[in-house]
GUKE-125177 format. One line per field, with one value per residue: x, y, z of N, C-alpha, C in turn; residue number from 1; residue in three letters. Coordinates in steps of 0.05 Angstrom, whole numbers, plus 5000, padded with zeros to 4 digits. Layout:
<seses>
n_u <- [X; ...] .
n_v <- [Y; ...] .
n_w <- [Z; ...] .
ca_u <- [X; ...] .
ca_v <- [Y; ...] .
ca_w <- [Z; ...] .
c_u <- [X; ...] .
c_v <- [Y; ...] .
c_w <- [Z; ...] .
resi <- [NUM; ...] .
resn <- [ALA; ...] .
</seses>
This chain:
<seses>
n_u <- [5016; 5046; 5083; 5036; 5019; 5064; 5079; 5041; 5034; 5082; 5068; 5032; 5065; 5088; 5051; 5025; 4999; 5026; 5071; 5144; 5198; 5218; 5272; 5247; 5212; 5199; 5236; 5217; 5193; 5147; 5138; 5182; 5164; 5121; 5132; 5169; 5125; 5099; 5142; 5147; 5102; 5106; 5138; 5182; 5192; 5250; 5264; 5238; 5244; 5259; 5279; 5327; 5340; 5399; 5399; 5411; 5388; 5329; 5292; 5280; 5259; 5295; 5326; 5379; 5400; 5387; 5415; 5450; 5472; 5419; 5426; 5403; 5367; 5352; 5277; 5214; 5174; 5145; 5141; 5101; 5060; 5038; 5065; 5044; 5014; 5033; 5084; 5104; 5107; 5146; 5193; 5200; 5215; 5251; 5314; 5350; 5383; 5381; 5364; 5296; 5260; 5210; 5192; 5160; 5155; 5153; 5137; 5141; 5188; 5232; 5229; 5241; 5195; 5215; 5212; 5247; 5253; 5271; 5299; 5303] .
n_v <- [4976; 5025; 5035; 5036; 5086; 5124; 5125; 5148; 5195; 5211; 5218; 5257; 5292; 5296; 5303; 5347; 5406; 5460; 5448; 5434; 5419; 5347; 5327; 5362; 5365; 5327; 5347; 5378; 5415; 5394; 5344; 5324; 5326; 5298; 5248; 5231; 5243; 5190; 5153; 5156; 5130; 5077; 5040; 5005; 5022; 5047; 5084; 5121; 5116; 5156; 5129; 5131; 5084; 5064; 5070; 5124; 5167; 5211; 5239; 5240; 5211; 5219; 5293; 5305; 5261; 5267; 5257; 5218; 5145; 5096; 5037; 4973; 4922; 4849; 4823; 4844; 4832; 4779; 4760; 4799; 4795; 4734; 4707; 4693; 4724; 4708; 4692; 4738; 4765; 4740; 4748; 4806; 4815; 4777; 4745; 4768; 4815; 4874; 4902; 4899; 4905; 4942; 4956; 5005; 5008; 5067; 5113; 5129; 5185; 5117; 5111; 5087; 5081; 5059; 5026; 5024; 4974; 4963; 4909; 4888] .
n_w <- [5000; 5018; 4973; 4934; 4952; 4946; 4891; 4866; 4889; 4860; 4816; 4810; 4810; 4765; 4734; 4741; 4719; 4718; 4732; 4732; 4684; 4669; 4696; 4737; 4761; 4795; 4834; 4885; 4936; 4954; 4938; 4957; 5015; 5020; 5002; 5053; 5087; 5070; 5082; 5135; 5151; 5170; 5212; 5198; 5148; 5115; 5071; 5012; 4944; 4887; 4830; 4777; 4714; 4720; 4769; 4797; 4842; 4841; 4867; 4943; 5006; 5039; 5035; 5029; 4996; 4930; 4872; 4893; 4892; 4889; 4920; 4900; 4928; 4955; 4927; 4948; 4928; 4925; 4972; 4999; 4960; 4956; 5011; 5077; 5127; 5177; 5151; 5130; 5177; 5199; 5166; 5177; 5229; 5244; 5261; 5221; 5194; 5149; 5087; 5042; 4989; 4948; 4878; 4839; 4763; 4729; 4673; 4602; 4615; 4631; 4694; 4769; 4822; 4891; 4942; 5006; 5058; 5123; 5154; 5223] .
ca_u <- [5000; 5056; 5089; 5022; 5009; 5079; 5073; 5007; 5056; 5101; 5052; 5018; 5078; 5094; 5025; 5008; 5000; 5051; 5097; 5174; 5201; 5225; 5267; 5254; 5181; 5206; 5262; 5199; 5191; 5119; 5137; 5200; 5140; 5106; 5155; 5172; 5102; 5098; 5169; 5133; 5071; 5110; 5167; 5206; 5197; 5270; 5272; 5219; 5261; 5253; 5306; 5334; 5343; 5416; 5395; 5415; 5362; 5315; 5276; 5275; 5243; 5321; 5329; 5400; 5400; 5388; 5443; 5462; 5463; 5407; 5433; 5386; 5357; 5326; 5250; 5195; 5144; 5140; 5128; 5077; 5035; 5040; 5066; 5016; 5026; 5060; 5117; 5121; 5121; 5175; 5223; 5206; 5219; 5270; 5333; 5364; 5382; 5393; 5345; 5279; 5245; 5191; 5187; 5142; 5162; 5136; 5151; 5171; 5221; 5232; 5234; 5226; 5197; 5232; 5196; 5258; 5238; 5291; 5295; 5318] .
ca_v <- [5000; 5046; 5034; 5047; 5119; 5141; 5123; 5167; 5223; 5215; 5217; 5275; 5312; 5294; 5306; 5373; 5424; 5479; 5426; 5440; 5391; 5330; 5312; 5384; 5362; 5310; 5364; 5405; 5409; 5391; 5318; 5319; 5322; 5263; 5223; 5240; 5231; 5162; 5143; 5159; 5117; 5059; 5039; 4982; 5032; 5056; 5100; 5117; 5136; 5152; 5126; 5124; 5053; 5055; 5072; 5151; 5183; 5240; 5250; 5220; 5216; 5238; 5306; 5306; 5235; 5268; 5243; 5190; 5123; 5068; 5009; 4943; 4907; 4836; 4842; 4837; 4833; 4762; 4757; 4812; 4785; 4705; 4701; 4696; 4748; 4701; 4692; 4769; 4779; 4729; 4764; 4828; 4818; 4756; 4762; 4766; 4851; 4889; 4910; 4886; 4932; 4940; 4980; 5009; 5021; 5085; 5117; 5146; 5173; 5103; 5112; 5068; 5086; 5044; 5028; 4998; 4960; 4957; 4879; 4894] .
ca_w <- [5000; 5013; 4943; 4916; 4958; 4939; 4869; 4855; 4892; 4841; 4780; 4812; 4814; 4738; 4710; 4750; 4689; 4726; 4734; 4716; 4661; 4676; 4725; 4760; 4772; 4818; 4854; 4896; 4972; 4971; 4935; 4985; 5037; 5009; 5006; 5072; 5108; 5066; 5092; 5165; 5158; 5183; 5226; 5177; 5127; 5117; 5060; 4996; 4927; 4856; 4818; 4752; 4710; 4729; 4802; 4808; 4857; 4833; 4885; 4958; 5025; 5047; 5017; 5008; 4977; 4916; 4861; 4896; 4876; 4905; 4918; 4899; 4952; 4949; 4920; 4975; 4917; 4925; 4998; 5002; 4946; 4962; 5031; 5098; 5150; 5194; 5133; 5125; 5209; 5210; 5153; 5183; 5253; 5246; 5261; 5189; 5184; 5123; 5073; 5017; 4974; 4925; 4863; 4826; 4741; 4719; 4645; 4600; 4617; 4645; 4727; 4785; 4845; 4906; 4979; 5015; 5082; 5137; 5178; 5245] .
c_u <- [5017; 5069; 5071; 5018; 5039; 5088; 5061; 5030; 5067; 5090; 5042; 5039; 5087; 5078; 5014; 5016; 5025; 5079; 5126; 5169; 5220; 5259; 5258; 5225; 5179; 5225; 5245; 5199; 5172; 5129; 5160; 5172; 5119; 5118; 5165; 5153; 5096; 5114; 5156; 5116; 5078; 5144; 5181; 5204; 5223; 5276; 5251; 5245; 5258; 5278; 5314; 5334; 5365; 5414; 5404; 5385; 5359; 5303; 5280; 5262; 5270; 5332; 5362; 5414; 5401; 5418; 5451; 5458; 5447; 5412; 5407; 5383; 5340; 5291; 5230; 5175; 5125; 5114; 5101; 5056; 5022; 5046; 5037; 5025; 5040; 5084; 5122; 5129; 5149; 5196; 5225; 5214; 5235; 5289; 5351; 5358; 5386; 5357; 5327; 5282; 5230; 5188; 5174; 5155; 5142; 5154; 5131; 5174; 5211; 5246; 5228; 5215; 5202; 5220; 5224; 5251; 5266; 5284; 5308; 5324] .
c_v <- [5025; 5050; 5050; 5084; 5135; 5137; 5137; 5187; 5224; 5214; 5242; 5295; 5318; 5304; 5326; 5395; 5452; 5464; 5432; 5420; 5373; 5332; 5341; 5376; 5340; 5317; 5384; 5386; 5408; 5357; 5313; 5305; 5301; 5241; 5216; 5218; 5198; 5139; 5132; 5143; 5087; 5063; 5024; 5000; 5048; 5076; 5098; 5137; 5128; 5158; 5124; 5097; 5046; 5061; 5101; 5146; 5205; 5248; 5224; 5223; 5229; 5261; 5308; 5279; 5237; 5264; 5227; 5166; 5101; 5050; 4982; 4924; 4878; 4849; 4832; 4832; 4807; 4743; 4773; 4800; 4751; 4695; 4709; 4716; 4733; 4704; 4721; 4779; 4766; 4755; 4789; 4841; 4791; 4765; 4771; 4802; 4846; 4900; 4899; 4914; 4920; 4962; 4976; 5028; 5038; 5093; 5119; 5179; 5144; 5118; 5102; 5085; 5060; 5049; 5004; 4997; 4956; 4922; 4889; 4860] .
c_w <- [5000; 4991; 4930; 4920; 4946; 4905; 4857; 4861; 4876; 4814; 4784; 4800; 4787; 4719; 4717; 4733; 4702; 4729; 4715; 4699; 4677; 4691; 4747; 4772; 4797; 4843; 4871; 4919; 4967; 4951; 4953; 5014; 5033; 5012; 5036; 5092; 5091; 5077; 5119; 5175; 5171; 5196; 5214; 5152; 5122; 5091; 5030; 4978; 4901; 4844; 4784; 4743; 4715; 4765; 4817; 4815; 4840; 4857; 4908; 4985; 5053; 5029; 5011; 4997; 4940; 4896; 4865; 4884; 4897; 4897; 4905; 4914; 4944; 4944; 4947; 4963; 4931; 4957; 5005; 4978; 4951; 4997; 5055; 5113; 5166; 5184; 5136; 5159; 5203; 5194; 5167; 5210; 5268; 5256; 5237; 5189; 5152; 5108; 5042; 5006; 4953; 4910; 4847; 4784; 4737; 4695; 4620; 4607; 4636; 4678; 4743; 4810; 4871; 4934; 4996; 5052; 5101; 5156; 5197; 5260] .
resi <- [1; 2; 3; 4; 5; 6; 7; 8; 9; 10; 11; 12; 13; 14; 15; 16; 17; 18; 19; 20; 21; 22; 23; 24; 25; 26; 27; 28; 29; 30; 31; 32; 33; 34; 35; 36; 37; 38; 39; 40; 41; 42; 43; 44; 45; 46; 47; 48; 49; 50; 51; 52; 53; 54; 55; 56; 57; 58; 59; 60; 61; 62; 63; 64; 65; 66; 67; 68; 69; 70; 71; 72; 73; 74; 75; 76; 77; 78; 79; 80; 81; 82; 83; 84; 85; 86; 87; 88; 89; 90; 91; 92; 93; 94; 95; 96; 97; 98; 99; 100; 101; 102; 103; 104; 105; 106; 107; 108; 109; 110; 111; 112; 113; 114; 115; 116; 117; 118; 119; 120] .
resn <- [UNK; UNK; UNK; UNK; UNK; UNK; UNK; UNK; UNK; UNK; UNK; UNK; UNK; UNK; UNK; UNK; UNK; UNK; UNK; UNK; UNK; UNK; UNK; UNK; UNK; UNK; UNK; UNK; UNK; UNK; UNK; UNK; UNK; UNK; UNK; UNK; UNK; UNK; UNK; UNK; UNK; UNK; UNK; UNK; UNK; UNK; UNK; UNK; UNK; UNK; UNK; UNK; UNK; UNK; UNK; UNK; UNK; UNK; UNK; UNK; UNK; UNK; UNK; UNK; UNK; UNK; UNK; UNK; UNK; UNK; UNK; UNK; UNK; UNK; UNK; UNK; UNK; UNK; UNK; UNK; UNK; UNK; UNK; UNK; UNK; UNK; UNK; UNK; UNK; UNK; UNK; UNK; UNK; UNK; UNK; UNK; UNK; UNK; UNK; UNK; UNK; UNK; UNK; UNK; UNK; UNK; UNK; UNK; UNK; UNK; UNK; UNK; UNK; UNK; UNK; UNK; UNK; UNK; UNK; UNK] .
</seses>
């Protein structure tokens, strides 16, 4: 669900008729602030970011993340669409750290948007 809410953020911000041109339409403090309060809506949520196909950031829920490069994280698609809630408590509250993620292709321009999940 949070993929999907910060996904729409990131179409809004693309398709709103004042909207800079590409990528500057994704460089505004009110989609910063989306990204942000989406980041917020959970506690394993470790970071929401729209990335390029080689993995530069455009936009992220860390504002000076911008440029950088996101890493690739196992996918979590699998588990959230097929797994039971017990399988996803376990991964998400196992002991196994590091980080999933799920992204969302948007395009063109091709761009992903990226929900990565922290394991503690």
């Amino acid at each position: 669900m949070v993929e999907a809410v910060a996904t729409d953020d990131v179409k809004q911000a693309l398709n709103r008729p004042q909207a800079l041109p590409f990528p500057g339409a994704l460089q505004t403090p009110e989609l910063f602030d989306r990204l942000r309060s989406v980041m917020a809506a959970s506690p394993v949520i470790f970071e929401v970011a729209v990335v390029k196909p080689q993995g530069e950031i455009l936009a992220d829920s860390f504002a000076d993340r911008q440029g950088e490069a996101c890493p690739r994280y196992p996918d979590l698609t699998p588990l959230v669409n097929q797994g039971s809630w017990l399988d996803k408590l376990r991964v998400l509250l196992g002991r196994n750290t590091g980080y999933l993620q799920i992204e969302e292709q948007l395009g063109p321009p091709l761009l992903f948007v990226r929900v990565i999940v922290a394991r503690h």
